[in-house]
DOZATI-438906 format. One line per field, with one value per residue (C-alpha): residue number from 1; x negated, y, z negated. Coordinates in steps of 0.25 Angstrom, whole numbers, plus 2048, in hexadecimal, padded with zeros to 3 digits. Each point is the difference from the previous one (the first is absolute). Layout:
drenza = c(NUM	...);
x = c(X	...);
y = c(Y	...);
z = c(Z	...);
// end
This chain:
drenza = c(1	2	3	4	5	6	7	8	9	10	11	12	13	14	15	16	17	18	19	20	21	22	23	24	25	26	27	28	29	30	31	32	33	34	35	36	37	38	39	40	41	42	43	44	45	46	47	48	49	50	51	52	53	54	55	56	57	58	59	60	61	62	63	64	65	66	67	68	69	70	71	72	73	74	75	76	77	78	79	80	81	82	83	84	85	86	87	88	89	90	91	92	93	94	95	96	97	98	99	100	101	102	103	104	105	106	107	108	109	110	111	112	113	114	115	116	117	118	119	120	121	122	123	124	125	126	127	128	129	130	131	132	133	134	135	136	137	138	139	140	141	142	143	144	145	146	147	148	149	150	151	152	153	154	155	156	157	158	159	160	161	162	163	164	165	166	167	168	169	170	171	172	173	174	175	176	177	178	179	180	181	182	183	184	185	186	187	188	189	190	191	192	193	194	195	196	197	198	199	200	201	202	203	204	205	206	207	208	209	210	211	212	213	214	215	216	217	218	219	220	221	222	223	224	225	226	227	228	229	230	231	232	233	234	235	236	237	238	239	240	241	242	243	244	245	246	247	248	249	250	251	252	253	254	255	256	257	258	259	260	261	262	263	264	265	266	267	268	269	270	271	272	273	274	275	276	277	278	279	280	281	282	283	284	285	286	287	288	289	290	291	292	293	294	295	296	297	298	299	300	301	302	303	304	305	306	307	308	309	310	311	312	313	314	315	316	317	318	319	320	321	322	323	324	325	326	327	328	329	330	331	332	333	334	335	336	337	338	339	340	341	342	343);
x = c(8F1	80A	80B	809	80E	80D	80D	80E	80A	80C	80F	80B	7FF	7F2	7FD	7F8	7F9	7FC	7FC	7F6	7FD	7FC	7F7	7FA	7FB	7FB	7F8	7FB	7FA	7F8	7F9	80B	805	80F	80A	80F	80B	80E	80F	806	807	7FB	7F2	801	802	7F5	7F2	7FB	7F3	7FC	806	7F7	7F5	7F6	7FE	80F	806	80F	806	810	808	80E	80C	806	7F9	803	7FB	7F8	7FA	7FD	7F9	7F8	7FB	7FA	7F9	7FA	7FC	7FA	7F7	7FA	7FF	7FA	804	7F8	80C	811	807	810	80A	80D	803	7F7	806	801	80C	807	7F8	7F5	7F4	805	7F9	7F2	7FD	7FA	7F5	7FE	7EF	802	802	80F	806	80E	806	809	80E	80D	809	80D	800	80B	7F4	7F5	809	808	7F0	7F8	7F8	7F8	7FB	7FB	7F9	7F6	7FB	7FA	7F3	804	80E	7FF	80D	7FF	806	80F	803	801	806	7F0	7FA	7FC	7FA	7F1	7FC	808	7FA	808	7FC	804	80A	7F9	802	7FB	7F9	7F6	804	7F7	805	80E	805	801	80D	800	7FB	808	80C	7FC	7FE	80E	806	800	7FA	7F8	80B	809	800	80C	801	7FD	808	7F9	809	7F6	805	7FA	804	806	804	80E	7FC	7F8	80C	809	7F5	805	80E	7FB	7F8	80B	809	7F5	7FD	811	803	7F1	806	7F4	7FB	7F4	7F8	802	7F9	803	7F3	7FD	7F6	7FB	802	80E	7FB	806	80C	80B	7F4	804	807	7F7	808	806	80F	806	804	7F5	7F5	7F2	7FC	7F0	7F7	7F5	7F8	7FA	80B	7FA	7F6	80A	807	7F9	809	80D	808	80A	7FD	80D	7FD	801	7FB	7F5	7F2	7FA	80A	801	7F2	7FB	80B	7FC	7F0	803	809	80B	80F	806	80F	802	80A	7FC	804	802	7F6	7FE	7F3	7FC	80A	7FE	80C	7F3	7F6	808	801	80E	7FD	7FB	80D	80C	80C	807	7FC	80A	7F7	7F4	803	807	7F4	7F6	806	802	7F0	7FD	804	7FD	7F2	7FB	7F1	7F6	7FA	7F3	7FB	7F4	7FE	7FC	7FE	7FD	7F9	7F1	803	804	7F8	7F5	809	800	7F1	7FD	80A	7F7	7F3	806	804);
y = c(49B	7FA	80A	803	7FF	802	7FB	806	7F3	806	7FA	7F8	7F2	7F9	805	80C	7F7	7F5	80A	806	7F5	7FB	80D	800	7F1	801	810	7F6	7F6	80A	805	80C	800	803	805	7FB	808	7FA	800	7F5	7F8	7F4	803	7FB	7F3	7FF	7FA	80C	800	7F2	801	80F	7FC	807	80C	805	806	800	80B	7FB	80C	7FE	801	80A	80B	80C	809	80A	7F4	7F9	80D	802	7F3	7FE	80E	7F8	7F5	80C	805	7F5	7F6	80C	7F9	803	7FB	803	7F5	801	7F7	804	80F	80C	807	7F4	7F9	80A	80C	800	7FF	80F	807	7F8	7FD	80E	7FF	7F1	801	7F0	7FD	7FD	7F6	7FD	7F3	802	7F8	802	809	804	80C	808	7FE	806	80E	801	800	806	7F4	808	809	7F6	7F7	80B	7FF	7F2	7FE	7F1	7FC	7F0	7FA	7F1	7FA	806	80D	80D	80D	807	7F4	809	80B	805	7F8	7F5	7F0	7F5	7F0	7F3	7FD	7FE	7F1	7FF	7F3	7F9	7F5	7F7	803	7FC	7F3	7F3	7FC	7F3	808	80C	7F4	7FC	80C	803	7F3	7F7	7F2	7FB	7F7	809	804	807	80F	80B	80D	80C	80B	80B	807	80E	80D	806	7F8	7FE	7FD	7F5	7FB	801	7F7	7F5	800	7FF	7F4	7F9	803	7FA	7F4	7FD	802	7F7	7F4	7FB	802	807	805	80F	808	80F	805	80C	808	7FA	803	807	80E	80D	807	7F3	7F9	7F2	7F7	7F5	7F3	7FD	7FF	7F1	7FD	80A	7FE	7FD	80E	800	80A	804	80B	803	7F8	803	7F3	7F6	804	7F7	7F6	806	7FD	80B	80D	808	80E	80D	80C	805	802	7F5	7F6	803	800	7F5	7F6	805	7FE	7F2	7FD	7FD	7FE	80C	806	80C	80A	80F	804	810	80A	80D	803	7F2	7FC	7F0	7FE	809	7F5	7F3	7F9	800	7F0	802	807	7FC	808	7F9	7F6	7F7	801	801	7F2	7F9	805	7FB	7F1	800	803	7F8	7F3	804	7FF	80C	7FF	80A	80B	801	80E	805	802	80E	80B	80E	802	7FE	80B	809	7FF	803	80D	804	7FF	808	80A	802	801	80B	80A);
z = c(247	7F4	7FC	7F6	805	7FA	807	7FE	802	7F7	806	7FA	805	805	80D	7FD	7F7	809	80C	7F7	7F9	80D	804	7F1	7FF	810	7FA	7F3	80A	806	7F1	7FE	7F1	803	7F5	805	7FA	7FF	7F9	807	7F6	803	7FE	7F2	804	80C	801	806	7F9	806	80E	800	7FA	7F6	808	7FF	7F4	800	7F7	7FF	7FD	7FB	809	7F6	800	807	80B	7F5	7F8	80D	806	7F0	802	80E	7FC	7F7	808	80A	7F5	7F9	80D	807	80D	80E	807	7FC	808	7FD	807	809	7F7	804	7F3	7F9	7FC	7F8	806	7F5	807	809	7F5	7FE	80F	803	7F2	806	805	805	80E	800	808	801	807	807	804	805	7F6	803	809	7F4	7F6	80A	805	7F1	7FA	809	802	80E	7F5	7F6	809	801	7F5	802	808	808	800	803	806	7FE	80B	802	807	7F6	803	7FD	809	80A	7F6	804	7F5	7FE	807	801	7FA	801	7F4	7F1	7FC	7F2	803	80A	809	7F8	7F3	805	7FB	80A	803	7F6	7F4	804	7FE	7F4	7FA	802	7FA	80D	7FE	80B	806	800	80E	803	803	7F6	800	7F6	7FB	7FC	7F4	804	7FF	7F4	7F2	805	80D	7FA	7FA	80B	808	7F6	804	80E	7FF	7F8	80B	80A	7F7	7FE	811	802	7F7	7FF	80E	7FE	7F3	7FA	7F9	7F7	800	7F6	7FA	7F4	7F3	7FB	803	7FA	801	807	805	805	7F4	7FA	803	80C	800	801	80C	808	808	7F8	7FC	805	7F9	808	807	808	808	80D	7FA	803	80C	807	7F9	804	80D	7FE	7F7	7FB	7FD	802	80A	7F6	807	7F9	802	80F	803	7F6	809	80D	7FD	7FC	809	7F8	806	7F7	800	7F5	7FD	801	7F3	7FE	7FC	7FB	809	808	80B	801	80C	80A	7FB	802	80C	806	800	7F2	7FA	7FB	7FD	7F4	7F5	805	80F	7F9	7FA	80B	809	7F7	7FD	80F	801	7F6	806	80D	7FB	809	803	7FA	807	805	800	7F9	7F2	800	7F4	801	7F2	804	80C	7F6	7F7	80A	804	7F1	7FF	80E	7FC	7F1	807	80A	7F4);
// end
């Protein structure tokens, strides 16, 4: 039976954001009206609405308010969606601790999904309380300190996209600014993770287009639109990389022979589903630990190896992997459900 659900995706950068969106557009297929909140500052400038379809509303908070304003309105949301199911992502208290107070008078099944956080985090907020307040913990396809938990199932990671809806390689090409006979390599640099992060991505592709000399085709790819609060500057610099708006990036990858990123969950598990050769710094966080999900082959230490390893990829031409292309939304969906009709 359709439900209502509302999703709690709240986080600086995109990854919350694309996780649930991920959950929310899979819950829509299957007749569920889904309210999605968020306060990433790039929200503003993402197609979000066409990507999820009709049967997700997106509510875009603004990054500047504060834990009380943020608590006032997901009460709100709680009270007029009137939902059968709480979903929030990675933060059993929420992100500043504003959900502690609401989850007791919550009469929604709640589920919490569930991923690696910082073991400081769990112990300083007594996380092995929170999580008893949530009905299914869903750990999407990466260990968690709670994975074990009576309650707690394990998927497949959450892609946000079918392997049909993914791009052939030719238009994947095109639709990064490769003609068709243009056939040499091309390197992506994924502007990801916070505003400046995004910016910094630029000066990594620049460095990668300079010590390439023209011996393979890169690409700055960014969330599109300027955003809010240091989101990604409009022109691109003279003398960097083409600056490629476009989201959701995991659409191209299989365009790109080398992907230049970041540890971040949807980075990580976006290349490794497509087979994509990938290298990525693990960039610090307060909760998530990005050098636990990187591969030691995956990882570099340095900007300067990151991009000496990534030219000497690129003109390597390394070969695709051949894995499955596997998502984990449709099983959790169907974990969600079951866990509503046992209340």
């Amino acid at each position: 039976m359709a439900g209502r659900w509302l999703v709690y995706a709240l986080g600086g950068g995109m990854g919350h954001l694309t996780r649930a969106s991920a959950l929310a557009r899979a819950a829509s297929r299957r007749g569920h009206a889904v309210v999605l909140l968020t306060n990433s500052p790039f929200a503003a400038g993402l197609p979000l609405e066409a990507v999820l379809g009709a049967g997700v509303e997106v509510l875009r908070l603004s990054p500047a308010l504060g834990r009380e304003a943020v608590g006032e309105v997901v009460a709100r949301c709680l009270e007029d969606v009137r939902p059968d199911v709480f979903l929030v992502d990675t933060f059993p208290r929420g992100l500043g601790g504003e959900l502690a107070p609401l989850l007791s008078s919550v009469r929604a099944r709640k589920v919490l999904i569930h991923r690696d956080v910082n073991p400081t985090y769990v112990k300083q907020y007594g996380l092995a309380r929170a999580v008893e307040a949530f009905d299914l913990l869903l750990v999407p396809g990466e260990d968690a300190p709670f994975a074990r938990h009576a309650r707690a199932v394990r998927t497949a990671p959450w892609l946000l996209l079918r392997a049909s809806e993914l791009l052939p390689r030719d238009k994947a090409r095109a639709r990064l600014g490769v003609s068709a006979e243009d056939d040499r390599a091309l390197v992506a640099v994924m502007g990801c993770g916070t505003p400046t992060e995004v910016e910094e991505a630029g000066h990594i592709a620049a460095r990668l287009d300079a010590r390439l000399a023209g011996g393979a085709v890169v690409r700055w790819l960014v969330p599109p639109g300027p955003g809010r609060d240091g989101g990604p500057r409009q022109a691109t610099p003279e003398g960097w990389a083409p600056r490629v708006p476009v989201w959701p990036a995991l659409a191209v990858l299989p365009g790109v022979d080398v992907l230049v990123g970041a540890g971040g969950y949807n980075t990580v598990q976006e290349a490794r589903a497509t087979g994509t050769p990938f290298l990525a710094l693990a960039r610090p966080r307060l909760y998530d630990r990005q050098s636990l999900r990187l591969r030691a082959e995956e990882r570099a230490g340095t900007v300067e190896a990151l991009v000496t390893r990534a030219a000497r990829l690129a003109l390597a031409r390394p070969a695709r992997g051949l894995g499955p292309y596997v998502s984990g939304t449709d099983d959790a969906v169907t974990l969600i459900e079951d866990t509503v009709l046992s209340a």
